[in-house]
C-alpha positions in Angstrom: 118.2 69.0 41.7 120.9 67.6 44.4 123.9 68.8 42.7 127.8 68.8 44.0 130.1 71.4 43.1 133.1 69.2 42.9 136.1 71.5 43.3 134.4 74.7 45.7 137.4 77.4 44.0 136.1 80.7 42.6 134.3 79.1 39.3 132.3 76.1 41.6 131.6 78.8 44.5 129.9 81.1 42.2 128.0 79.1 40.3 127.3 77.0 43.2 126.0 79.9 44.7 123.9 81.3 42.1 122.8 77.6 41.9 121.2 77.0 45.5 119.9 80.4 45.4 117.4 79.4 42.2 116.6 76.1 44.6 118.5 73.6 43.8 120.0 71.8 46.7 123.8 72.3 46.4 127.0 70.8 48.0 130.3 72.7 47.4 133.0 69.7 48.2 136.4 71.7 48.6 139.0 72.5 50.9 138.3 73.5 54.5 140.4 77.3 53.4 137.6 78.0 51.1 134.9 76.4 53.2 135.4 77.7 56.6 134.5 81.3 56.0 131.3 80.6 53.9 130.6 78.3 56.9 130.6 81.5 59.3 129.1 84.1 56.7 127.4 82.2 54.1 128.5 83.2 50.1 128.3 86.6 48.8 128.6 86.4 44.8 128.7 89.8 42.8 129.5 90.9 39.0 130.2 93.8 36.8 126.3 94.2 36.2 125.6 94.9 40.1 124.6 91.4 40.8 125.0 91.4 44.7 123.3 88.3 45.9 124.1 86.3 49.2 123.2 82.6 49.9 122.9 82.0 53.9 124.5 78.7 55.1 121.1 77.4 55.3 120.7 77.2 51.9 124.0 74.9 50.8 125.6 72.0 52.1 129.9 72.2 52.7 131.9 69.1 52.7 136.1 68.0 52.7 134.6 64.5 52.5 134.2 63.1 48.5 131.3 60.8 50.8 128.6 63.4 50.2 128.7 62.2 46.2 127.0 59.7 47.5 123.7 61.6 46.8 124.4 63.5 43.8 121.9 64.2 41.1 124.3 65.6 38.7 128.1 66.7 39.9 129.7 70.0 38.1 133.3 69.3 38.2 135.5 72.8 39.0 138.9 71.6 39.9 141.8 72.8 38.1 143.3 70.6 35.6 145.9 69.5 37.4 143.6 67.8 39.9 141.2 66.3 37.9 142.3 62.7 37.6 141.7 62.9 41.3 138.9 64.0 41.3 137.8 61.7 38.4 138.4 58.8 40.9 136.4 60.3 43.9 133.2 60.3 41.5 134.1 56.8 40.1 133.8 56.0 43.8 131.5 57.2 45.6 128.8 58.6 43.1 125.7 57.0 41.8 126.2 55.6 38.1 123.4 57.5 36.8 124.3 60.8 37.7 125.7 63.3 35.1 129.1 64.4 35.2 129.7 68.0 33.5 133.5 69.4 33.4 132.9 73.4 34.1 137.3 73.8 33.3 139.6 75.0 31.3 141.0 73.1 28.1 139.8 69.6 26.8 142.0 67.2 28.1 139.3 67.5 31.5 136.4 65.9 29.9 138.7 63.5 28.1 140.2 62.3 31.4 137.3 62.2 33.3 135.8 59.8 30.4 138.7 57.3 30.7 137.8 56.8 34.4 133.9 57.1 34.5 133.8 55.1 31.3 129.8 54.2 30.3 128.5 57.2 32.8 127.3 60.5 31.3 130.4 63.2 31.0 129.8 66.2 29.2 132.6 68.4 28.7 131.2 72.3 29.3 132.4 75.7 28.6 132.6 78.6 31.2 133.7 81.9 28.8 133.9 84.1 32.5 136.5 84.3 34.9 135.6 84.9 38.8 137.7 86.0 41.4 137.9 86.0 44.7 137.4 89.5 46.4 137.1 88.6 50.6 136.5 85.6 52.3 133.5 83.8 51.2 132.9 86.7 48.5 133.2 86.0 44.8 133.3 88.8 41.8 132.2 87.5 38.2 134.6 90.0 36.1 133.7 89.3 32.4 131.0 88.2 30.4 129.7 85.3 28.6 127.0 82.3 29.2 128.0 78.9 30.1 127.3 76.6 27.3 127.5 72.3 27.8 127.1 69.3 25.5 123.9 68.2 24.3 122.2 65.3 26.2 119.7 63.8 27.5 117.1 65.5 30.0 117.2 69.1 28.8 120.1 69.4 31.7 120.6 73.2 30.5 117.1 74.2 30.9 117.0 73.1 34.1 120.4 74.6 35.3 119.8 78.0 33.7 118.9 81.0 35.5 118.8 84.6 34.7 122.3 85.1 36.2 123.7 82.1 35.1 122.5 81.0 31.6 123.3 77.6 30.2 122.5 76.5 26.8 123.8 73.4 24.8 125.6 72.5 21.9 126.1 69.8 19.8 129.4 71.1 18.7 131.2 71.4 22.3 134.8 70.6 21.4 134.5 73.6 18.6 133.2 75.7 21.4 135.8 74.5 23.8 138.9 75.4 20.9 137.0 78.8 20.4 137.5 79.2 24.5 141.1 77.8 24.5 142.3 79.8 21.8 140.9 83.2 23.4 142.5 81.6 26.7 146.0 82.3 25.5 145.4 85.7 26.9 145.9 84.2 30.5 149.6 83.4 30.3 150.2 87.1 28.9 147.8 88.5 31.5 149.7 86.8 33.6 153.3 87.6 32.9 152.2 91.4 32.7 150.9 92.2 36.1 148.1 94.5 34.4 144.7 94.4 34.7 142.9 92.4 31.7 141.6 96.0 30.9 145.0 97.7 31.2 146.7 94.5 28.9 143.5 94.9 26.4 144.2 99.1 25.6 148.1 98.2 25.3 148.3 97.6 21.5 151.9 96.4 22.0 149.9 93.4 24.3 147.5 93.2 22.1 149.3 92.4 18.7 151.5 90.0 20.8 147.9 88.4 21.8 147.1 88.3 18.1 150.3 86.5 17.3 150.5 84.1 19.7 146.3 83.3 18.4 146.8 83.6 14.7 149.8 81.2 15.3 147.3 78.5 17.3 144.6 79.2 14.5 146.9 78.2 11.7 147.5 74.5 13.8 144.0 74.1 14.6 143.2 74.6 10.4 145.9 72.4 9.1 144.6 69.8 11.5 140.9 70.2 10.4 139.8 71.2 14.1 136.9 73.3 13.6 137.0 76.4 16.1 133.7 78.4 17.4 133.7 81.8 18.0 132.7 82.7 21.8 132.3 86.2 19.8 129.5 87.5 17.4 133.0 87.7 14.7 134.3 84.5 13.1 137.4 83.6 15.4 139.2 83.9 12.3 139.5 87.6 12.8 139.7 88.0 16.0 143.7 88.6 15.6 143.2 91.6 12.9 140.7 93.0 16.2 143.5 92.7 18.5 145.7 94.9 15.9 143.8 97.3 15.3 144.5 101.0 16.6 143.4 101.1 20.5 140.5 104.1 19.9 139.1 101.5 16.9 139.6 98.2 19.5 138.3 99.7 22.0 134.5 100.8 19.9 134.2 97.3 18.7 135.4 95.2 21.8 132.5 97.1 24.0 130.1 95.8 21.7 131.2 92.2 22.2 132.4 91.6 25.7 131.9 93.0 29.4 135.0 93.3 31.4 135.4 94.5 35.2 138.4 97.4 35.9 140.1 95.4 37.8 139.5 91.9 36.4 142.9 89.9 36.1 143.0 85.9 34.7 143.1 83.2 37.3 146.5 82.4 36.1 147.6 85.6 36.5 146.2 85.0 40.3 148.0 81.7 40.5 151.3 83.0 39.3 151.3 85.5 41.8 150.5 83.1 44.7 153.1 80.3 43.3 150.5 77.7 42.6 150.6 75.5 39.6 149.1 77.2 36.6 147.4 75.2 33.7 149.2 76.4 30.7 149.7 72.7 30.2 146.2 72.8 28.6 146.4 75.9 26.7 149.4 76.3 25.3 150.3 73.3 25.7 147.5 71.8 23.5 148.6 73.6 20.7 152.3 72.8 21.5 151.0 69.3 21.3 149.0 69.3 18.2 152.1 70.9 16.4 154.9 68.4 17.3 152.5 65.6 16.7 151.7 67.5 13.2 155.5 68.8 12.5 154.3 72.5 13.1 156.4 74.8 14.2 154.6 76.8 17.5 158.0 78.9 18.7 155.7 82.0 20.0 153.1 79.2 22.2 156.5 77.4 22.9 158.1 80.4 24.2 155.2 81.8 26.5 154.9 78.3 28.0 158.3 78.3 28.8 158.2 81.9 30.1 155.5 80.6 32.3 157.2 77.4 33.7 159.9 79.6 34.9 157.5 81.4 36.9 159.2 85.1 36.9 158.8 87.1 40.2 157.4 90.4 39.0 155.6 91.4 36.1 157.7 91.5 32.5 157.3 94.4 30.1 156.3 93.4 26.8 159.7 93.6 25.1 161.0 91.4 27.4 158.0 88.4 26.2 158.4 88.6 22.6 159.8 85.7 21.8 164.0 86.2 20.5 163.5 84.2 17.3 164.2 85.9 13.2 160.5 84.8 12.4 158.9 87.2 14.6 157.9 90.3 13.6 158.2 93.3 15.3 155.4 94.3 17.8 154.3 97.8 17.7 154.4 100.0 20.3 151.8 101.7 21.8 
């Protein structure tokens, strides 16, 4: 398939990559920071399970110009949140009508927003449960596990995408998917605010139980609203909180069993706080802040990480000084 990686950041660069090297023929439209190197060294993409594969510059095509939508089979849209209305516009512009559009992003405003623009075309919202970071110039390092899931449609579009390092399967029950991803995506702001490794955060019980809170809080909105929530776990994401509290040796058995995680794997946010770019907490935390004003529940512990994030502290916070200073809280254990 001719397929454009619309928004070539860490997510679109590895995929893309892992992509082109199965045979499709892939463009990775970005910025000319990200492109340049791959231009002079091609894309190296690497995980926790010793994938090491490299894709030579003769096998993908690089553009800054939204023109080369023009030939798009299918476009995979990557951008960050905050860009996607852009983005939206560039497609509704330049690529043909009969192309699919899938949102590979975080939250589920993206899908919805890139509907209201491409109105009548074929948007599928997607989940991506892995986080990828950057580790050298045109070098990419899949840190957690997980397998891509997308919205059922026509033309068996996840056969033909999947590959044995980058499954895709589809649902018919994408938005509960996507709430089972958002809710577990609360993390970020916390990894964030910490400075540790998700590792470190994850055998920190005093982290951990703040995690729970700040989940079990999200999980009591999405069930007095009737918003169905899927597990990206084998456990109902009902219990995932009473996991999170659980003594660290305890944690620790039954995470292994359910999810990968590099050493030194860290949430994008976490990256973007660091290097003072925008985050998208707005659709995280801020969907649940959302759904509780609209539905007159209170969300202080969301609330209070949002704001903590907005603020955009220097350095890294200990946990005492997150817990949010309200009567209601309870007191989060130490380690």
């Amino acid at each position: 398939m001719r397929i454009v990686i619309a928004g070539a950041g860490s997510i679109g660069c590895y995929c893309g990559a892992l992509l082109a090297d199965a045979g499709h023929v892939v463009t990775l439209l970005g910025r000319a920071r990200v492109l340049q190197p791959i231009r002079e060294q091609g894309l190296t993409v690497t995980d926790f399970a010793d994938l090491d594969c490299h894709v030579p510059i003769a096998k993908l095509t690089l553009s800054e110009d939204p023109a080369c939508l023009e030939g798009a089979e299918l476009v995979i849209v990557t951008v960050k949140s905050g860009a996607t209305a852009e983005m939206a516009a560039l497609i509704a512009a330049h690529a043909p009508a009969n192309a699919p559009i899938v949102s590979w992003q975080n939250g589920l405003e993206n899908a919805r927003g890139l509907r209201a623009v491409l109105d009548g075309r074929d948007v599928r919202a997607g989940m991506v449960p892995f986080n990828v970071v950057p580790t050298n110039a045109a070098s990419y390092h899949r840190a957690t596990s997980g397998d891509i899931v997308i919205e059922q449609g026509k033309g068996d579009l996840a056969l033909h995408l999947s590959t044995p390092d980058l499954p895709v399967t589809e649902s018919d029950r994408i938005e509960a998917v996507q709430w089972g991803k958002l809710v577990i995506n609360l993390n970020n702001a916390l990894n964030a605010l910490s400075g540790l490794t998700l590792q470190n955060q994850l055998l920190d019980r005093s982290w951990r139980c703040l995690m729970a809170d700040q989940m079990a809080e999200a999980l009591r909105v999405l069930k007095a609203v009737g918003i169905e929530v899927a597990s990206t776990t084998p456990l109902p994401a009902w219990t995932t909180p009473h996991l999170m509290r659980l003594p660290t040796p305890i944690f620790s058995r039954i995470a292994a069993k359910m999810l990968t995680i590099d050493p030194n794997a860290r949430t994008s946010m976490a990256y973007d706080l660091m290097e003072g770019r925008p985050t998208e907490i707005d659709s995280l935390q801020g969907e649940i802040i959302k759904l509780g004003q609209i539905h007159a529940i209170p969300t202080p512990i969301n609330s209070h990480i949002c704001d903590l994030i907005h603020q955009a502290p220097r350095g890294p916070l200990a946990v005492d000084q997150v817990i949010p200073p309200i009567n209601q809280m309870r007191s989060v254990p130490r380690r």
